[in-house]
FIKOLZA-1660 file (N, C-alpha, C; in steps of 0.1 Angstrom, whole numbers, plus 5000, padded with zeros to 4 digits):
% residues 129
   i   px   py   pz ch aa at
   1 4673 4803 5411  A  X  N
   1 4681 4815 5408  A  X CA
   1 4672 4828 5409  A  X  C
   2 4676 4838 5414  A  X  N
   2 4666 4850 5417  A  X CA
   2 4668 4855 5401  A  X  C
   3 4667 4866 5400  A  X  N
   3 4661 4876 5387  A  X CA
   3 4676 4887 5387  A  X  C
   4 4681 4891 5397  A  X  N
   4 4695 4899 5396  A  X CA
   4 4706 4885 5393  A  X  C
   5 4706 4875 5391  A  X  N
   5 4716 4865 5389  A  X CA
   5 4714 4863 5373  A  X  C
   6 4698 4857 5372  A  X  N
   6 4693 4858 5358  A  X CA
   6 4703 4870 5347  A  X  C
   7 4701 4881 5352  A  X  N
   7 4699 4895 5346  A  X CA
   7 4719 4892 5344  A  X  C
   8 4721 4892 5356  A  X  N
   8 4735 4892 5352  A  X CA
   8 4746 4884 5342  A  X  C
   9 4734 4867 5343  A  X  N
   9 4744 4861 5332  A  X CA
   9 4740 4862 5324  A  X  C
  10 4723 4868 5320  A  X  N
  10 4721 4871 5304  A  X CA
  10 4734 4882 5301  A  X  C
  11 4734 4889 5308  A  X  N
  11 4744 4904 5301  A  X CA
  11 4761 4901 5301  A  X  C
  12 4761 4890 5308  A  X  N
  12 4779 4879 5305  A  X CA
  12 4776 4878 5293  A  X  C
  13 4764 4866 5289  A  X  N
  13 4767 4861 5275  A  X CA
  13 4766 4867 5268  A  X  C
  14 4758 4878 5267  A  X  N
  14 4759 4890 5257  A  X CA
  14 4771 4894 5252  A  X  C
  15 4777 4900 5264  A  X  N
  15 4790 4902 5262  A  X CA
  15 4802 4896 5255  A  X  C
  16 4799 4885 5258  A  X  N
  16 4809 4875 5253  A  X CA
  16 4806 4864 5235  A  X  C
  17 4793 4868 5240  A  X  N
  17 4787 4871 5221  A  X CA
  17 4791 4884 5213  A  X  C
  18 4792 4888 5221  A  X  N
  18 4798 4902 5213  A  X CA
  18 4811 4905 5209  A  X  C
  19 4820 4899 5216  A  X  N
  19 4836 4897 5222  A  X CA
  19 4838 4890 5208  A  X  C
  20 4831 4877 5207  A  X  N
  20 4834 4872 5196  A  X CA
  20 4835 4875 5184  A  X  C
  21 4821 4877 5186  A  X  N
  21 4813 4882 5171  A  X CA
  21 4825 4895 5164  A  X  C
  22 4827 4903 5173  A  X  N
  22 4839 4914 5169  A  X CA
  22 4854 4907 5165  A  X  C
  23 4856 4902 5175  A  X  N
  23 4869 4892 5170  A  X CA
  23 4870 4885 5157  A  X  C
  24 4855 4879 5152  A  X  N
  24 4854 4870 5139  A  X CA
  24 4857 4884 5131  A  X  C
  25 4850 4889 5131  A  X  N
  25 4850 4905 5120  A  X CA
  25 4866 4909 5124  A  X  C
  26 4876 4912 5130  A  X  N
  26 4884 4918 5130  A  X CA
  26 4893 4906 5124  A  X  C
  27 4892 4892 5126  A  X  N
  27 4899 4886 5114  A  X CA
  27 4894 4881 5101  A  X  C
  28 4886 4884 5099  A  X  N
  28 4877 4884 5088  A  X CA
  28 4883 4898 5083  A  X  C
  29 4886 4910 5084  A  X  N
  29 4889 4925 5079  A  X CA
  29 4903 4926 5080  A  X  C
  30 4910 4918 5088  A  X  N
  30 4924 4915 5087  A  X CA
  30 4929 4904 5076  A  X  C
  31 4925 4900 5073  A  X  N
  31 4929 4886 5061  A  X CA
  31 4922 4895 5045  A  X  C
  32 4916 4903 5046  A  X  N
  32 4915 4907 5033  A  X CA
  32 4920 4923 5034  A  X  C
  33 4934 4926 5044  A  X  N
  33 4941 4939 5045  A  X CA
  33 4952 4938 5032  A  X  C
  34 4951 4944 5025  A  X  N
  34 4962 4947 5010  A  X CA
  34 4975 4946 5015  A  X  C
  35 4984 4940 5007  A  X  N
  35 4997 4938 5013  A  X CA
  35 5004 4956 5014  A  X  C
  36 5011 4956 5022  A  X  N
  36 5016 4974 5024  A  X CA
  36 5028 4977 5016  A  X  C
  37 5035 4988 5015  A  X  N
  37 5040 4998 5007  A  X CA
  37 5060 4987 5007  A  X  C
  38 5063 4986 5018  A  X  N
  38 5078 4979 5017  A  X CA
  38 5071 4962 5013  A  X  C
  39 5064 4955 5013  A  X  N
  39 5056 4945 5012  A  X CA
  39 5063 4937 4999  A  X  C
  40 5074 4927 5002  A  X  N
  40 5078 4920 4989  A  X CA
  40 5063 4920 4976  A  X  C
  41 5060 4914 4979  A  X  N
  41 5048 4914 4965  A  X CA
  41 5044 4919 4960  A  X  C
  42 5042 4938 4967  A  X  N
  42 5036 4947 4965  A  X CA
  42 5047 4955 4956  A  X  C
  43 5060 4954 4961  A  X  N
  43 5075 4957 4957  A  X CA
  43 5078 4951 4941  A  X  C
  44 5075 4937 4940  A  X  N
  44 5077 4928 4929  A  X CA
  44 5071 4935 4917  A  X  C
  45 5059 4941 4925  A  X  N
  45 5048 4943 4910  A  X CA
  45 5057 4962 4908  A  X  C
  46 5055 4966 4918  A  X  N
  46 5066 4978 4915  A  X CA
  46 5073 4978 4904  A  X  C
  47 5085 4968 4905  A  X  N
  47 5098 4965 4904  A  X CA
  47 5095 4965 4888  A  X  C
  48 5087 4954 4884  A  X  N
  48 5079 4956 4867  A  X CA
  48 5073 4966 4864  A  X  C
  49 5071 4970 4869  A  X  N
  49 5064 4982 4861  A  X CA
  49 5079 4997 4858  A  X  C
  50 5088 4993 4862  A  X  N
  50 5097 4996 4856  A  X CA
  50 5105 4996 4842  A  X  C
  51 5102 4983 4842  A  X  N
  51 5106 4974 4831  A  X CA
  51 5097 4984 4814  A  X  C
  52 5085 4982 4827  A  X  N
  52 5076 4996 4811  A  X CA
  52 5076 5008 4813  A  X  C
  53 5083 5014 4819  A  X  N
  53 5084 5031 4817  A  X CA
  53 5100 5030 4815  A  X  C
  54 5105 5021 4805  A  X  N
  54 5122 5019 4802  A  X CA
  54 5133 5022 4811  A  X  C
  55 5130 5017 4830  A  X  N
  55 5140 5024 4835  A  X CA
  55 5152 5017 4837  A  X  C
  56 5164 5017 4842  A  X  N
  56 5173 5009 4838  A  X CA
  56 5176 5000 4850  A  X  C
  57 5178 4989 4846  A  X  N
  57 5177 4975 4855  A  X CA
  57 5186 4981 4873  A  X  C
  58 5195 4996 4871  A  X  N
  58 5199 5000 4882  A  X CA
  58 5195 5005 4888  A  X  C
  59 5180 5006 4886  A  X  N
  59 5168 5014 4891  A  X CA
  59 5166 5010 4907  A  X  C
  60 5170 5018 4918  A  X  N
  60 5166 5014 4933  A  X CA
  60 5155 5022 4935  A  X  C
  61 5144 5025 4945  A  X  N
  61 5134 5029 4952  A  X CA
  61 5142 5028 4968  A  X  C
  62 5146 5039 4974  A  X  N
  62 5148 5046 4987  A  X CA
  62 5138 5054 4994  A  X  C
  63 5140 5054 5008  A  X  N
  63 5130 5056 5017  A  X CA
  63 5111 5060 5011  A  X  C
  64 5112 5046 5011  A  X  N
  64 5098 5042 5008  A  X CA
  64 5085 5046 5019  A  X  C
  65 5079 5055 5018  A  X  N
  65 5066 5060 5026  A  X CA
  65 5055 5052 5027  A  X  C
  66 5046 5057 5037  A  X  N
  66 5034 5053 5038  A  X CA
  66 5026 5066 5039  A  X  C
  67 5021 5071 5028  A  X  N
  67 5018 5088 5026  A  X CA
  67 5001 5085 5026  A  X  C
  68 4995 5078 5029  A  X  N
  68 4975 5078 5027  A  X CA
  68 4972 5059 5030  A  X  C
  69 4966 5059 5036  A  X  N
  69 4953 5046 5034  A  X CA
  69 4963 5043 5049  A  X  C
  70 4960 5024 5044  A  X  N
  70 4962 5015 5059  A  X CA
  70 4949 5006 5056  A  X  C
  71 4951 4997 5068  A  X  N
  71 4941 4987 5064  A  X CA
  71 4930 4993 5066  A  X  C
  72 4926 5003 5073  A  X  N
  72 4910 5005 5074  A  X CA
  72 4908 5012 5062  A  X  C
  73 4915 5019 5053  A  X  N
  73 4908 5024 5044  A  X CA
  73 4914 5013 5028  A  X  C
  74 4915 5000 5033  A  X  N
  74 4914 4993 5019  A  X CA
  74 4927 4991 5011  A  X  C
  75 4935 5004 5016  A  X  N
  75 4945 5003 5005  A  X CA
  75 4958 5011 5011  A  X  C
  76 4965 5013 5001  A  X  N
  76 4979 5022 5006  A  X CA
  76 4980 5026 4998  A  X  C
  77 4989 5041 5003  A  X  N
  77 4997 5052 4994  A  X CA
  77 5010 5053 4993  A  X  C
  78 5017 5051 4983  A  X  N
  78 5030 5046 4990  A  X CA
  78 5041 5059 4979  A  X  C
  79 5051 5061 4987  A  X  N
  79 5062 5070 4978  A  X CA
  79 5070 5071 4980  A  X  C
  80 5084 5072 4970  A  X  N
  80 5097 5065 4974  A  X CA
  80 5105 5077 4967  A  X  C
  81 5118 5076 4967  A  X  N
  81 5127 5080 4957  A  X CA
  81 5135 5072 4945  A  X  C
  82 5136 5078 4938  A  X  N
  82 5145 5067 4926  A  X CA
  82 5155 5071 4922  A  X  C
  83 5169 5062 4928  A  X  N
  83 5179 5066 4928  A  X CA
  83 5185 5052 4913  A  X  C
  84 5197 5057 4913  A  X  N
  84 5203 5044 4905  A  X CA
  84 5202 5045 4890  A  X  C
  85 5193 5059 4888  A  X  N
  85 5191 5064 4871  A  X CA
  85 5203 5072 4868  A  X  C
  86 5208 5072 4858  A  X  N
  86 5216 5079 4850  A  X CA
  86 5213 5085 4837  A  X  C
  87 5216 5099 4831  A  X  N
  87 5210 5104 4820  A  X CA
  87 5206 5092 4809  A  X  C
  88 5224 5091 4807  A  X  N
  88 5229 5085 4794  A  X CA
  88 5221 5068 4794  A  X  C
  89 5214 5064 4802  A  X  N
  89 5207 5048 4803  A  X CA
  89 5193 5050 4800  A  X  C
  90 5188 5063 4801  A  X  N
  90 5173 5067 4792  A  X CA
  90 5176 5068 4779  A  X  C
  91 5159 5064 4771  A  X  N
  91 5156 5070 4762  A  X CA
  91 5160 5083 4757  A  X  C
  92 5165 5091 4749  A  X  N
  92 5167 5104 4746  A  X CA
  92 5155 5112 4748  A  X  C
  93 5159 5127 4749  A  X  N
  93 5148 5135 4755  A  X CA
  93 5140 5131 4770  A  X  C
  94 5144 5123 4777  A  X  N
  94 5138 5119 4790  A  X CA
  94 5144 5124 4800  A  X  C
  95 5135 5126 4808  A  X  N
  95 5136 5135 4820  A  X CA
  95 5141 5122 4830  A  X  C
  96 5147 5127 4839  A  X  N
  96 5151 5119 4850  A  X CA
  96 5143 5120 4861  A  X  C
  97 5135 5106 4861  A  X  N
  97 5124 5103 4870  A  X CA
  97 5133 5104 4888  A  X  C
  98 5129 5110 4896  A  X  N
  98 5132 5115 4907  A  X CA
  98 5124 5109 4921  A  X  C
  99 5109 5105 4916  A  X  N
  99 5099 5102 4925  A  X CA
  99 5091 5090 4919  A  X  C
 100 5087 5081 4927  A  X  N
 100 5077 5073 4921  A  X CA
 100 5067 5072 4934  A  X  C
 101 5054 5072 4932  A  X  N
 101 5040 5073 4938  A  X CA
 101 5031 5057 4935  A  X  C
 102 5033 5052 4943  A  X  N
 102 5022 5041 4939  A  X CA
 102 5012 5033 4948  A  X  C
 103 5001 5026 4944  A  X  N
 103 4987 5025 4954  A  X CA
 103 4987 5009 4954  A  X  C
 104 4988 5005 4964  A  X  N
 104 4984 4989 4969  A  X CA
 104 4972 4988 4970  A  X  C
 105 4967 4978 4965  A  X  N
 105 4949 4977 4974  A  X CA
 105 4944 4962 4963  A  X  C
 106 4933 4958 4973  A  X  N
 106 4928 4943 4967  A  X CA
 106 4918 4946 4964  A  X  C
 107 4912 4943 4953  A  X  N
 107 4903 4946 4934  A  X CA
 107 4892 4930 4938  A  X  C
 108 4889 4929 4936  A  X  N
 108 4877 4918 4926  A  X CA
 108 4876 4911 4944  A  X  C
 109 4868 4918 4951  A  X  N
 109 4865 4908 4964  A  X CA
 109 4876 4904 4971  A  X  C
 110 4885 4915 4973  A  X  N
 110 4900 4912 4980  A  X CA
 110 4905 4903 4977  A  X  C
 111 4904 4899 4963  A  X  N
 111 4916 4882 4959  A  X CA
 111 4923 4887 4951  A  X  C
 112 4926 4900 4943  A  X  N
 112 4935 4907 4934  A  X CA
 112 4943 4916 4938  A  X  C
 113 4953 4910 4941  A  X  N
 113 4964 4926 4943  A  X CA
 113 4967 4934 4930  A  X  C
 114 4967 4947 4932  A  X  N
 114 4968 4954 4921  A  X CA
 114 4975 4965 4925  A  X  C
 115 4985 4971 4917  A  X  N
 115 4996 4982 4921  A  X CA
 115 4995 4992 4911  A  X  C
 116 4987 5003 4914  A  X  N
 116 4991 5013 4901  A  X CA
 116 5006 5023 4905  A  X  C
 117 5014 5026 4894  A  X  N
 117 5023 5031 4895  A  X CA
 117 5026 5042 4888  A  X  C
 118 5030 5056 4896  A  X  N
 118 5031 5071 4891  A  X CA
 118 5046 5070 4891  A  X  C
 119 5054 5076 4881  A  X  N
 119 5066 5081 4887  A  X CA
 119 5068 5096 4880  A  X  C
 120 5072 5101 4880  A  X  N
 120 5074 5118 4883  A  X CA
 120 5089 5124 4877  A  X  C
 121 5093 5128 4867  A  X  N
 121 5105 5134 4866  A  X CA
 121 5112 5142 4879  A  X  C
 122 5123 5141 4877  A  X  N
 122 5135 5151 4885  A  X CA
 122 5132 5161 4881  A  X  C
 123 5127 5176 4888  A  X  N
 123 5129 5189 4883  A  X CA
 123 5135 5193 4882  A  X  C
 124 5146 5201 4871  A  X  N
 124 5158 5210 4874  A  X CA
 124 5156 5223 4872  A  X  C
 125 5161 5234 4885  A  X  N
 125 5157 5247 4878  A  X CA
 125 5163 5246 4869  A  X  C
 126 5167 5262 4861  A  X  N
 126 5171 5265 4850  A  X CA
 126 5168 5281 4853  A  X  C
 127 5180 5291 4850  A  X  N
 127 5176 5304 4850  A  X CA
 127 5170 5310 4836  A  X  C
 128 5159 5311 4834  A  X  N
 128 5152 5322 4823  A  X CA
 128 5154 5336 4820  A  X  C
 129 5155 5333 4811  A  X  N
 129 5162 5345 4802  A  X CA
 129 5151 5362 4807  A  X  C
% end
């Protein structure tokens, strides 16, 4: 073999070491991607955390976002509306939650899914005196 044949299949296998080597990492970074924002499981843990800010079992979440993250950055931002609340099914003095805000992302070596959850009163104006 001359030296331009040499040269050439060293820089094939390179390449094709490389091919791989990227491909192992891209499923390797894909299997520890956080489940996303419509994501049954991600949804489930939602769905409870309702249960502790007293909202009422008629509680829906509509047009659900993807407002920050994705897999490259670890985690999601997610935010919805909340329909299906009625005054009179709250606690007294409670404002009617209008928005809920909450973050997907995998905790302890990507084997913990964990869901923190904001939700946000309904604003009403009101004319001031």
């Amino acid at each position: 073999m001359d030296a331009g044949r040499v040269g050439k299949a060293f820089l094939l296998a390179l390449a094709v070491m490389l091919l791989v080597a990227l491909g192992g990492f891209a499923a390797w970074f894909h299997a520890g991607e956080p489940p996303g924002c419509s994501d049954p499981r991600t949804l489930a843990m939602v769905h409870e955390s309702f249960v502790r800010h007293h909202l009422p079992p008629s509680t829906q979440m509509v047009a659900i976002q993807t407002r920050a993250g994705g897999p490259l950055a670890l985690r999601f931002v997610c935010q919805a509306q909340l329909v299906g609340i009625h005054k009179a099914d709250l606690p007294p003095d409670t404002p009617v939650p209008g928005e809920i805000t909450y973050t997907s992302q995998l905790t302890d070596h990507r084997t913990r899914h964990e869901v923190t959850v904001r939700i946000e009163p309904l604003l009403r104006w009101e004319k001031a005196q």
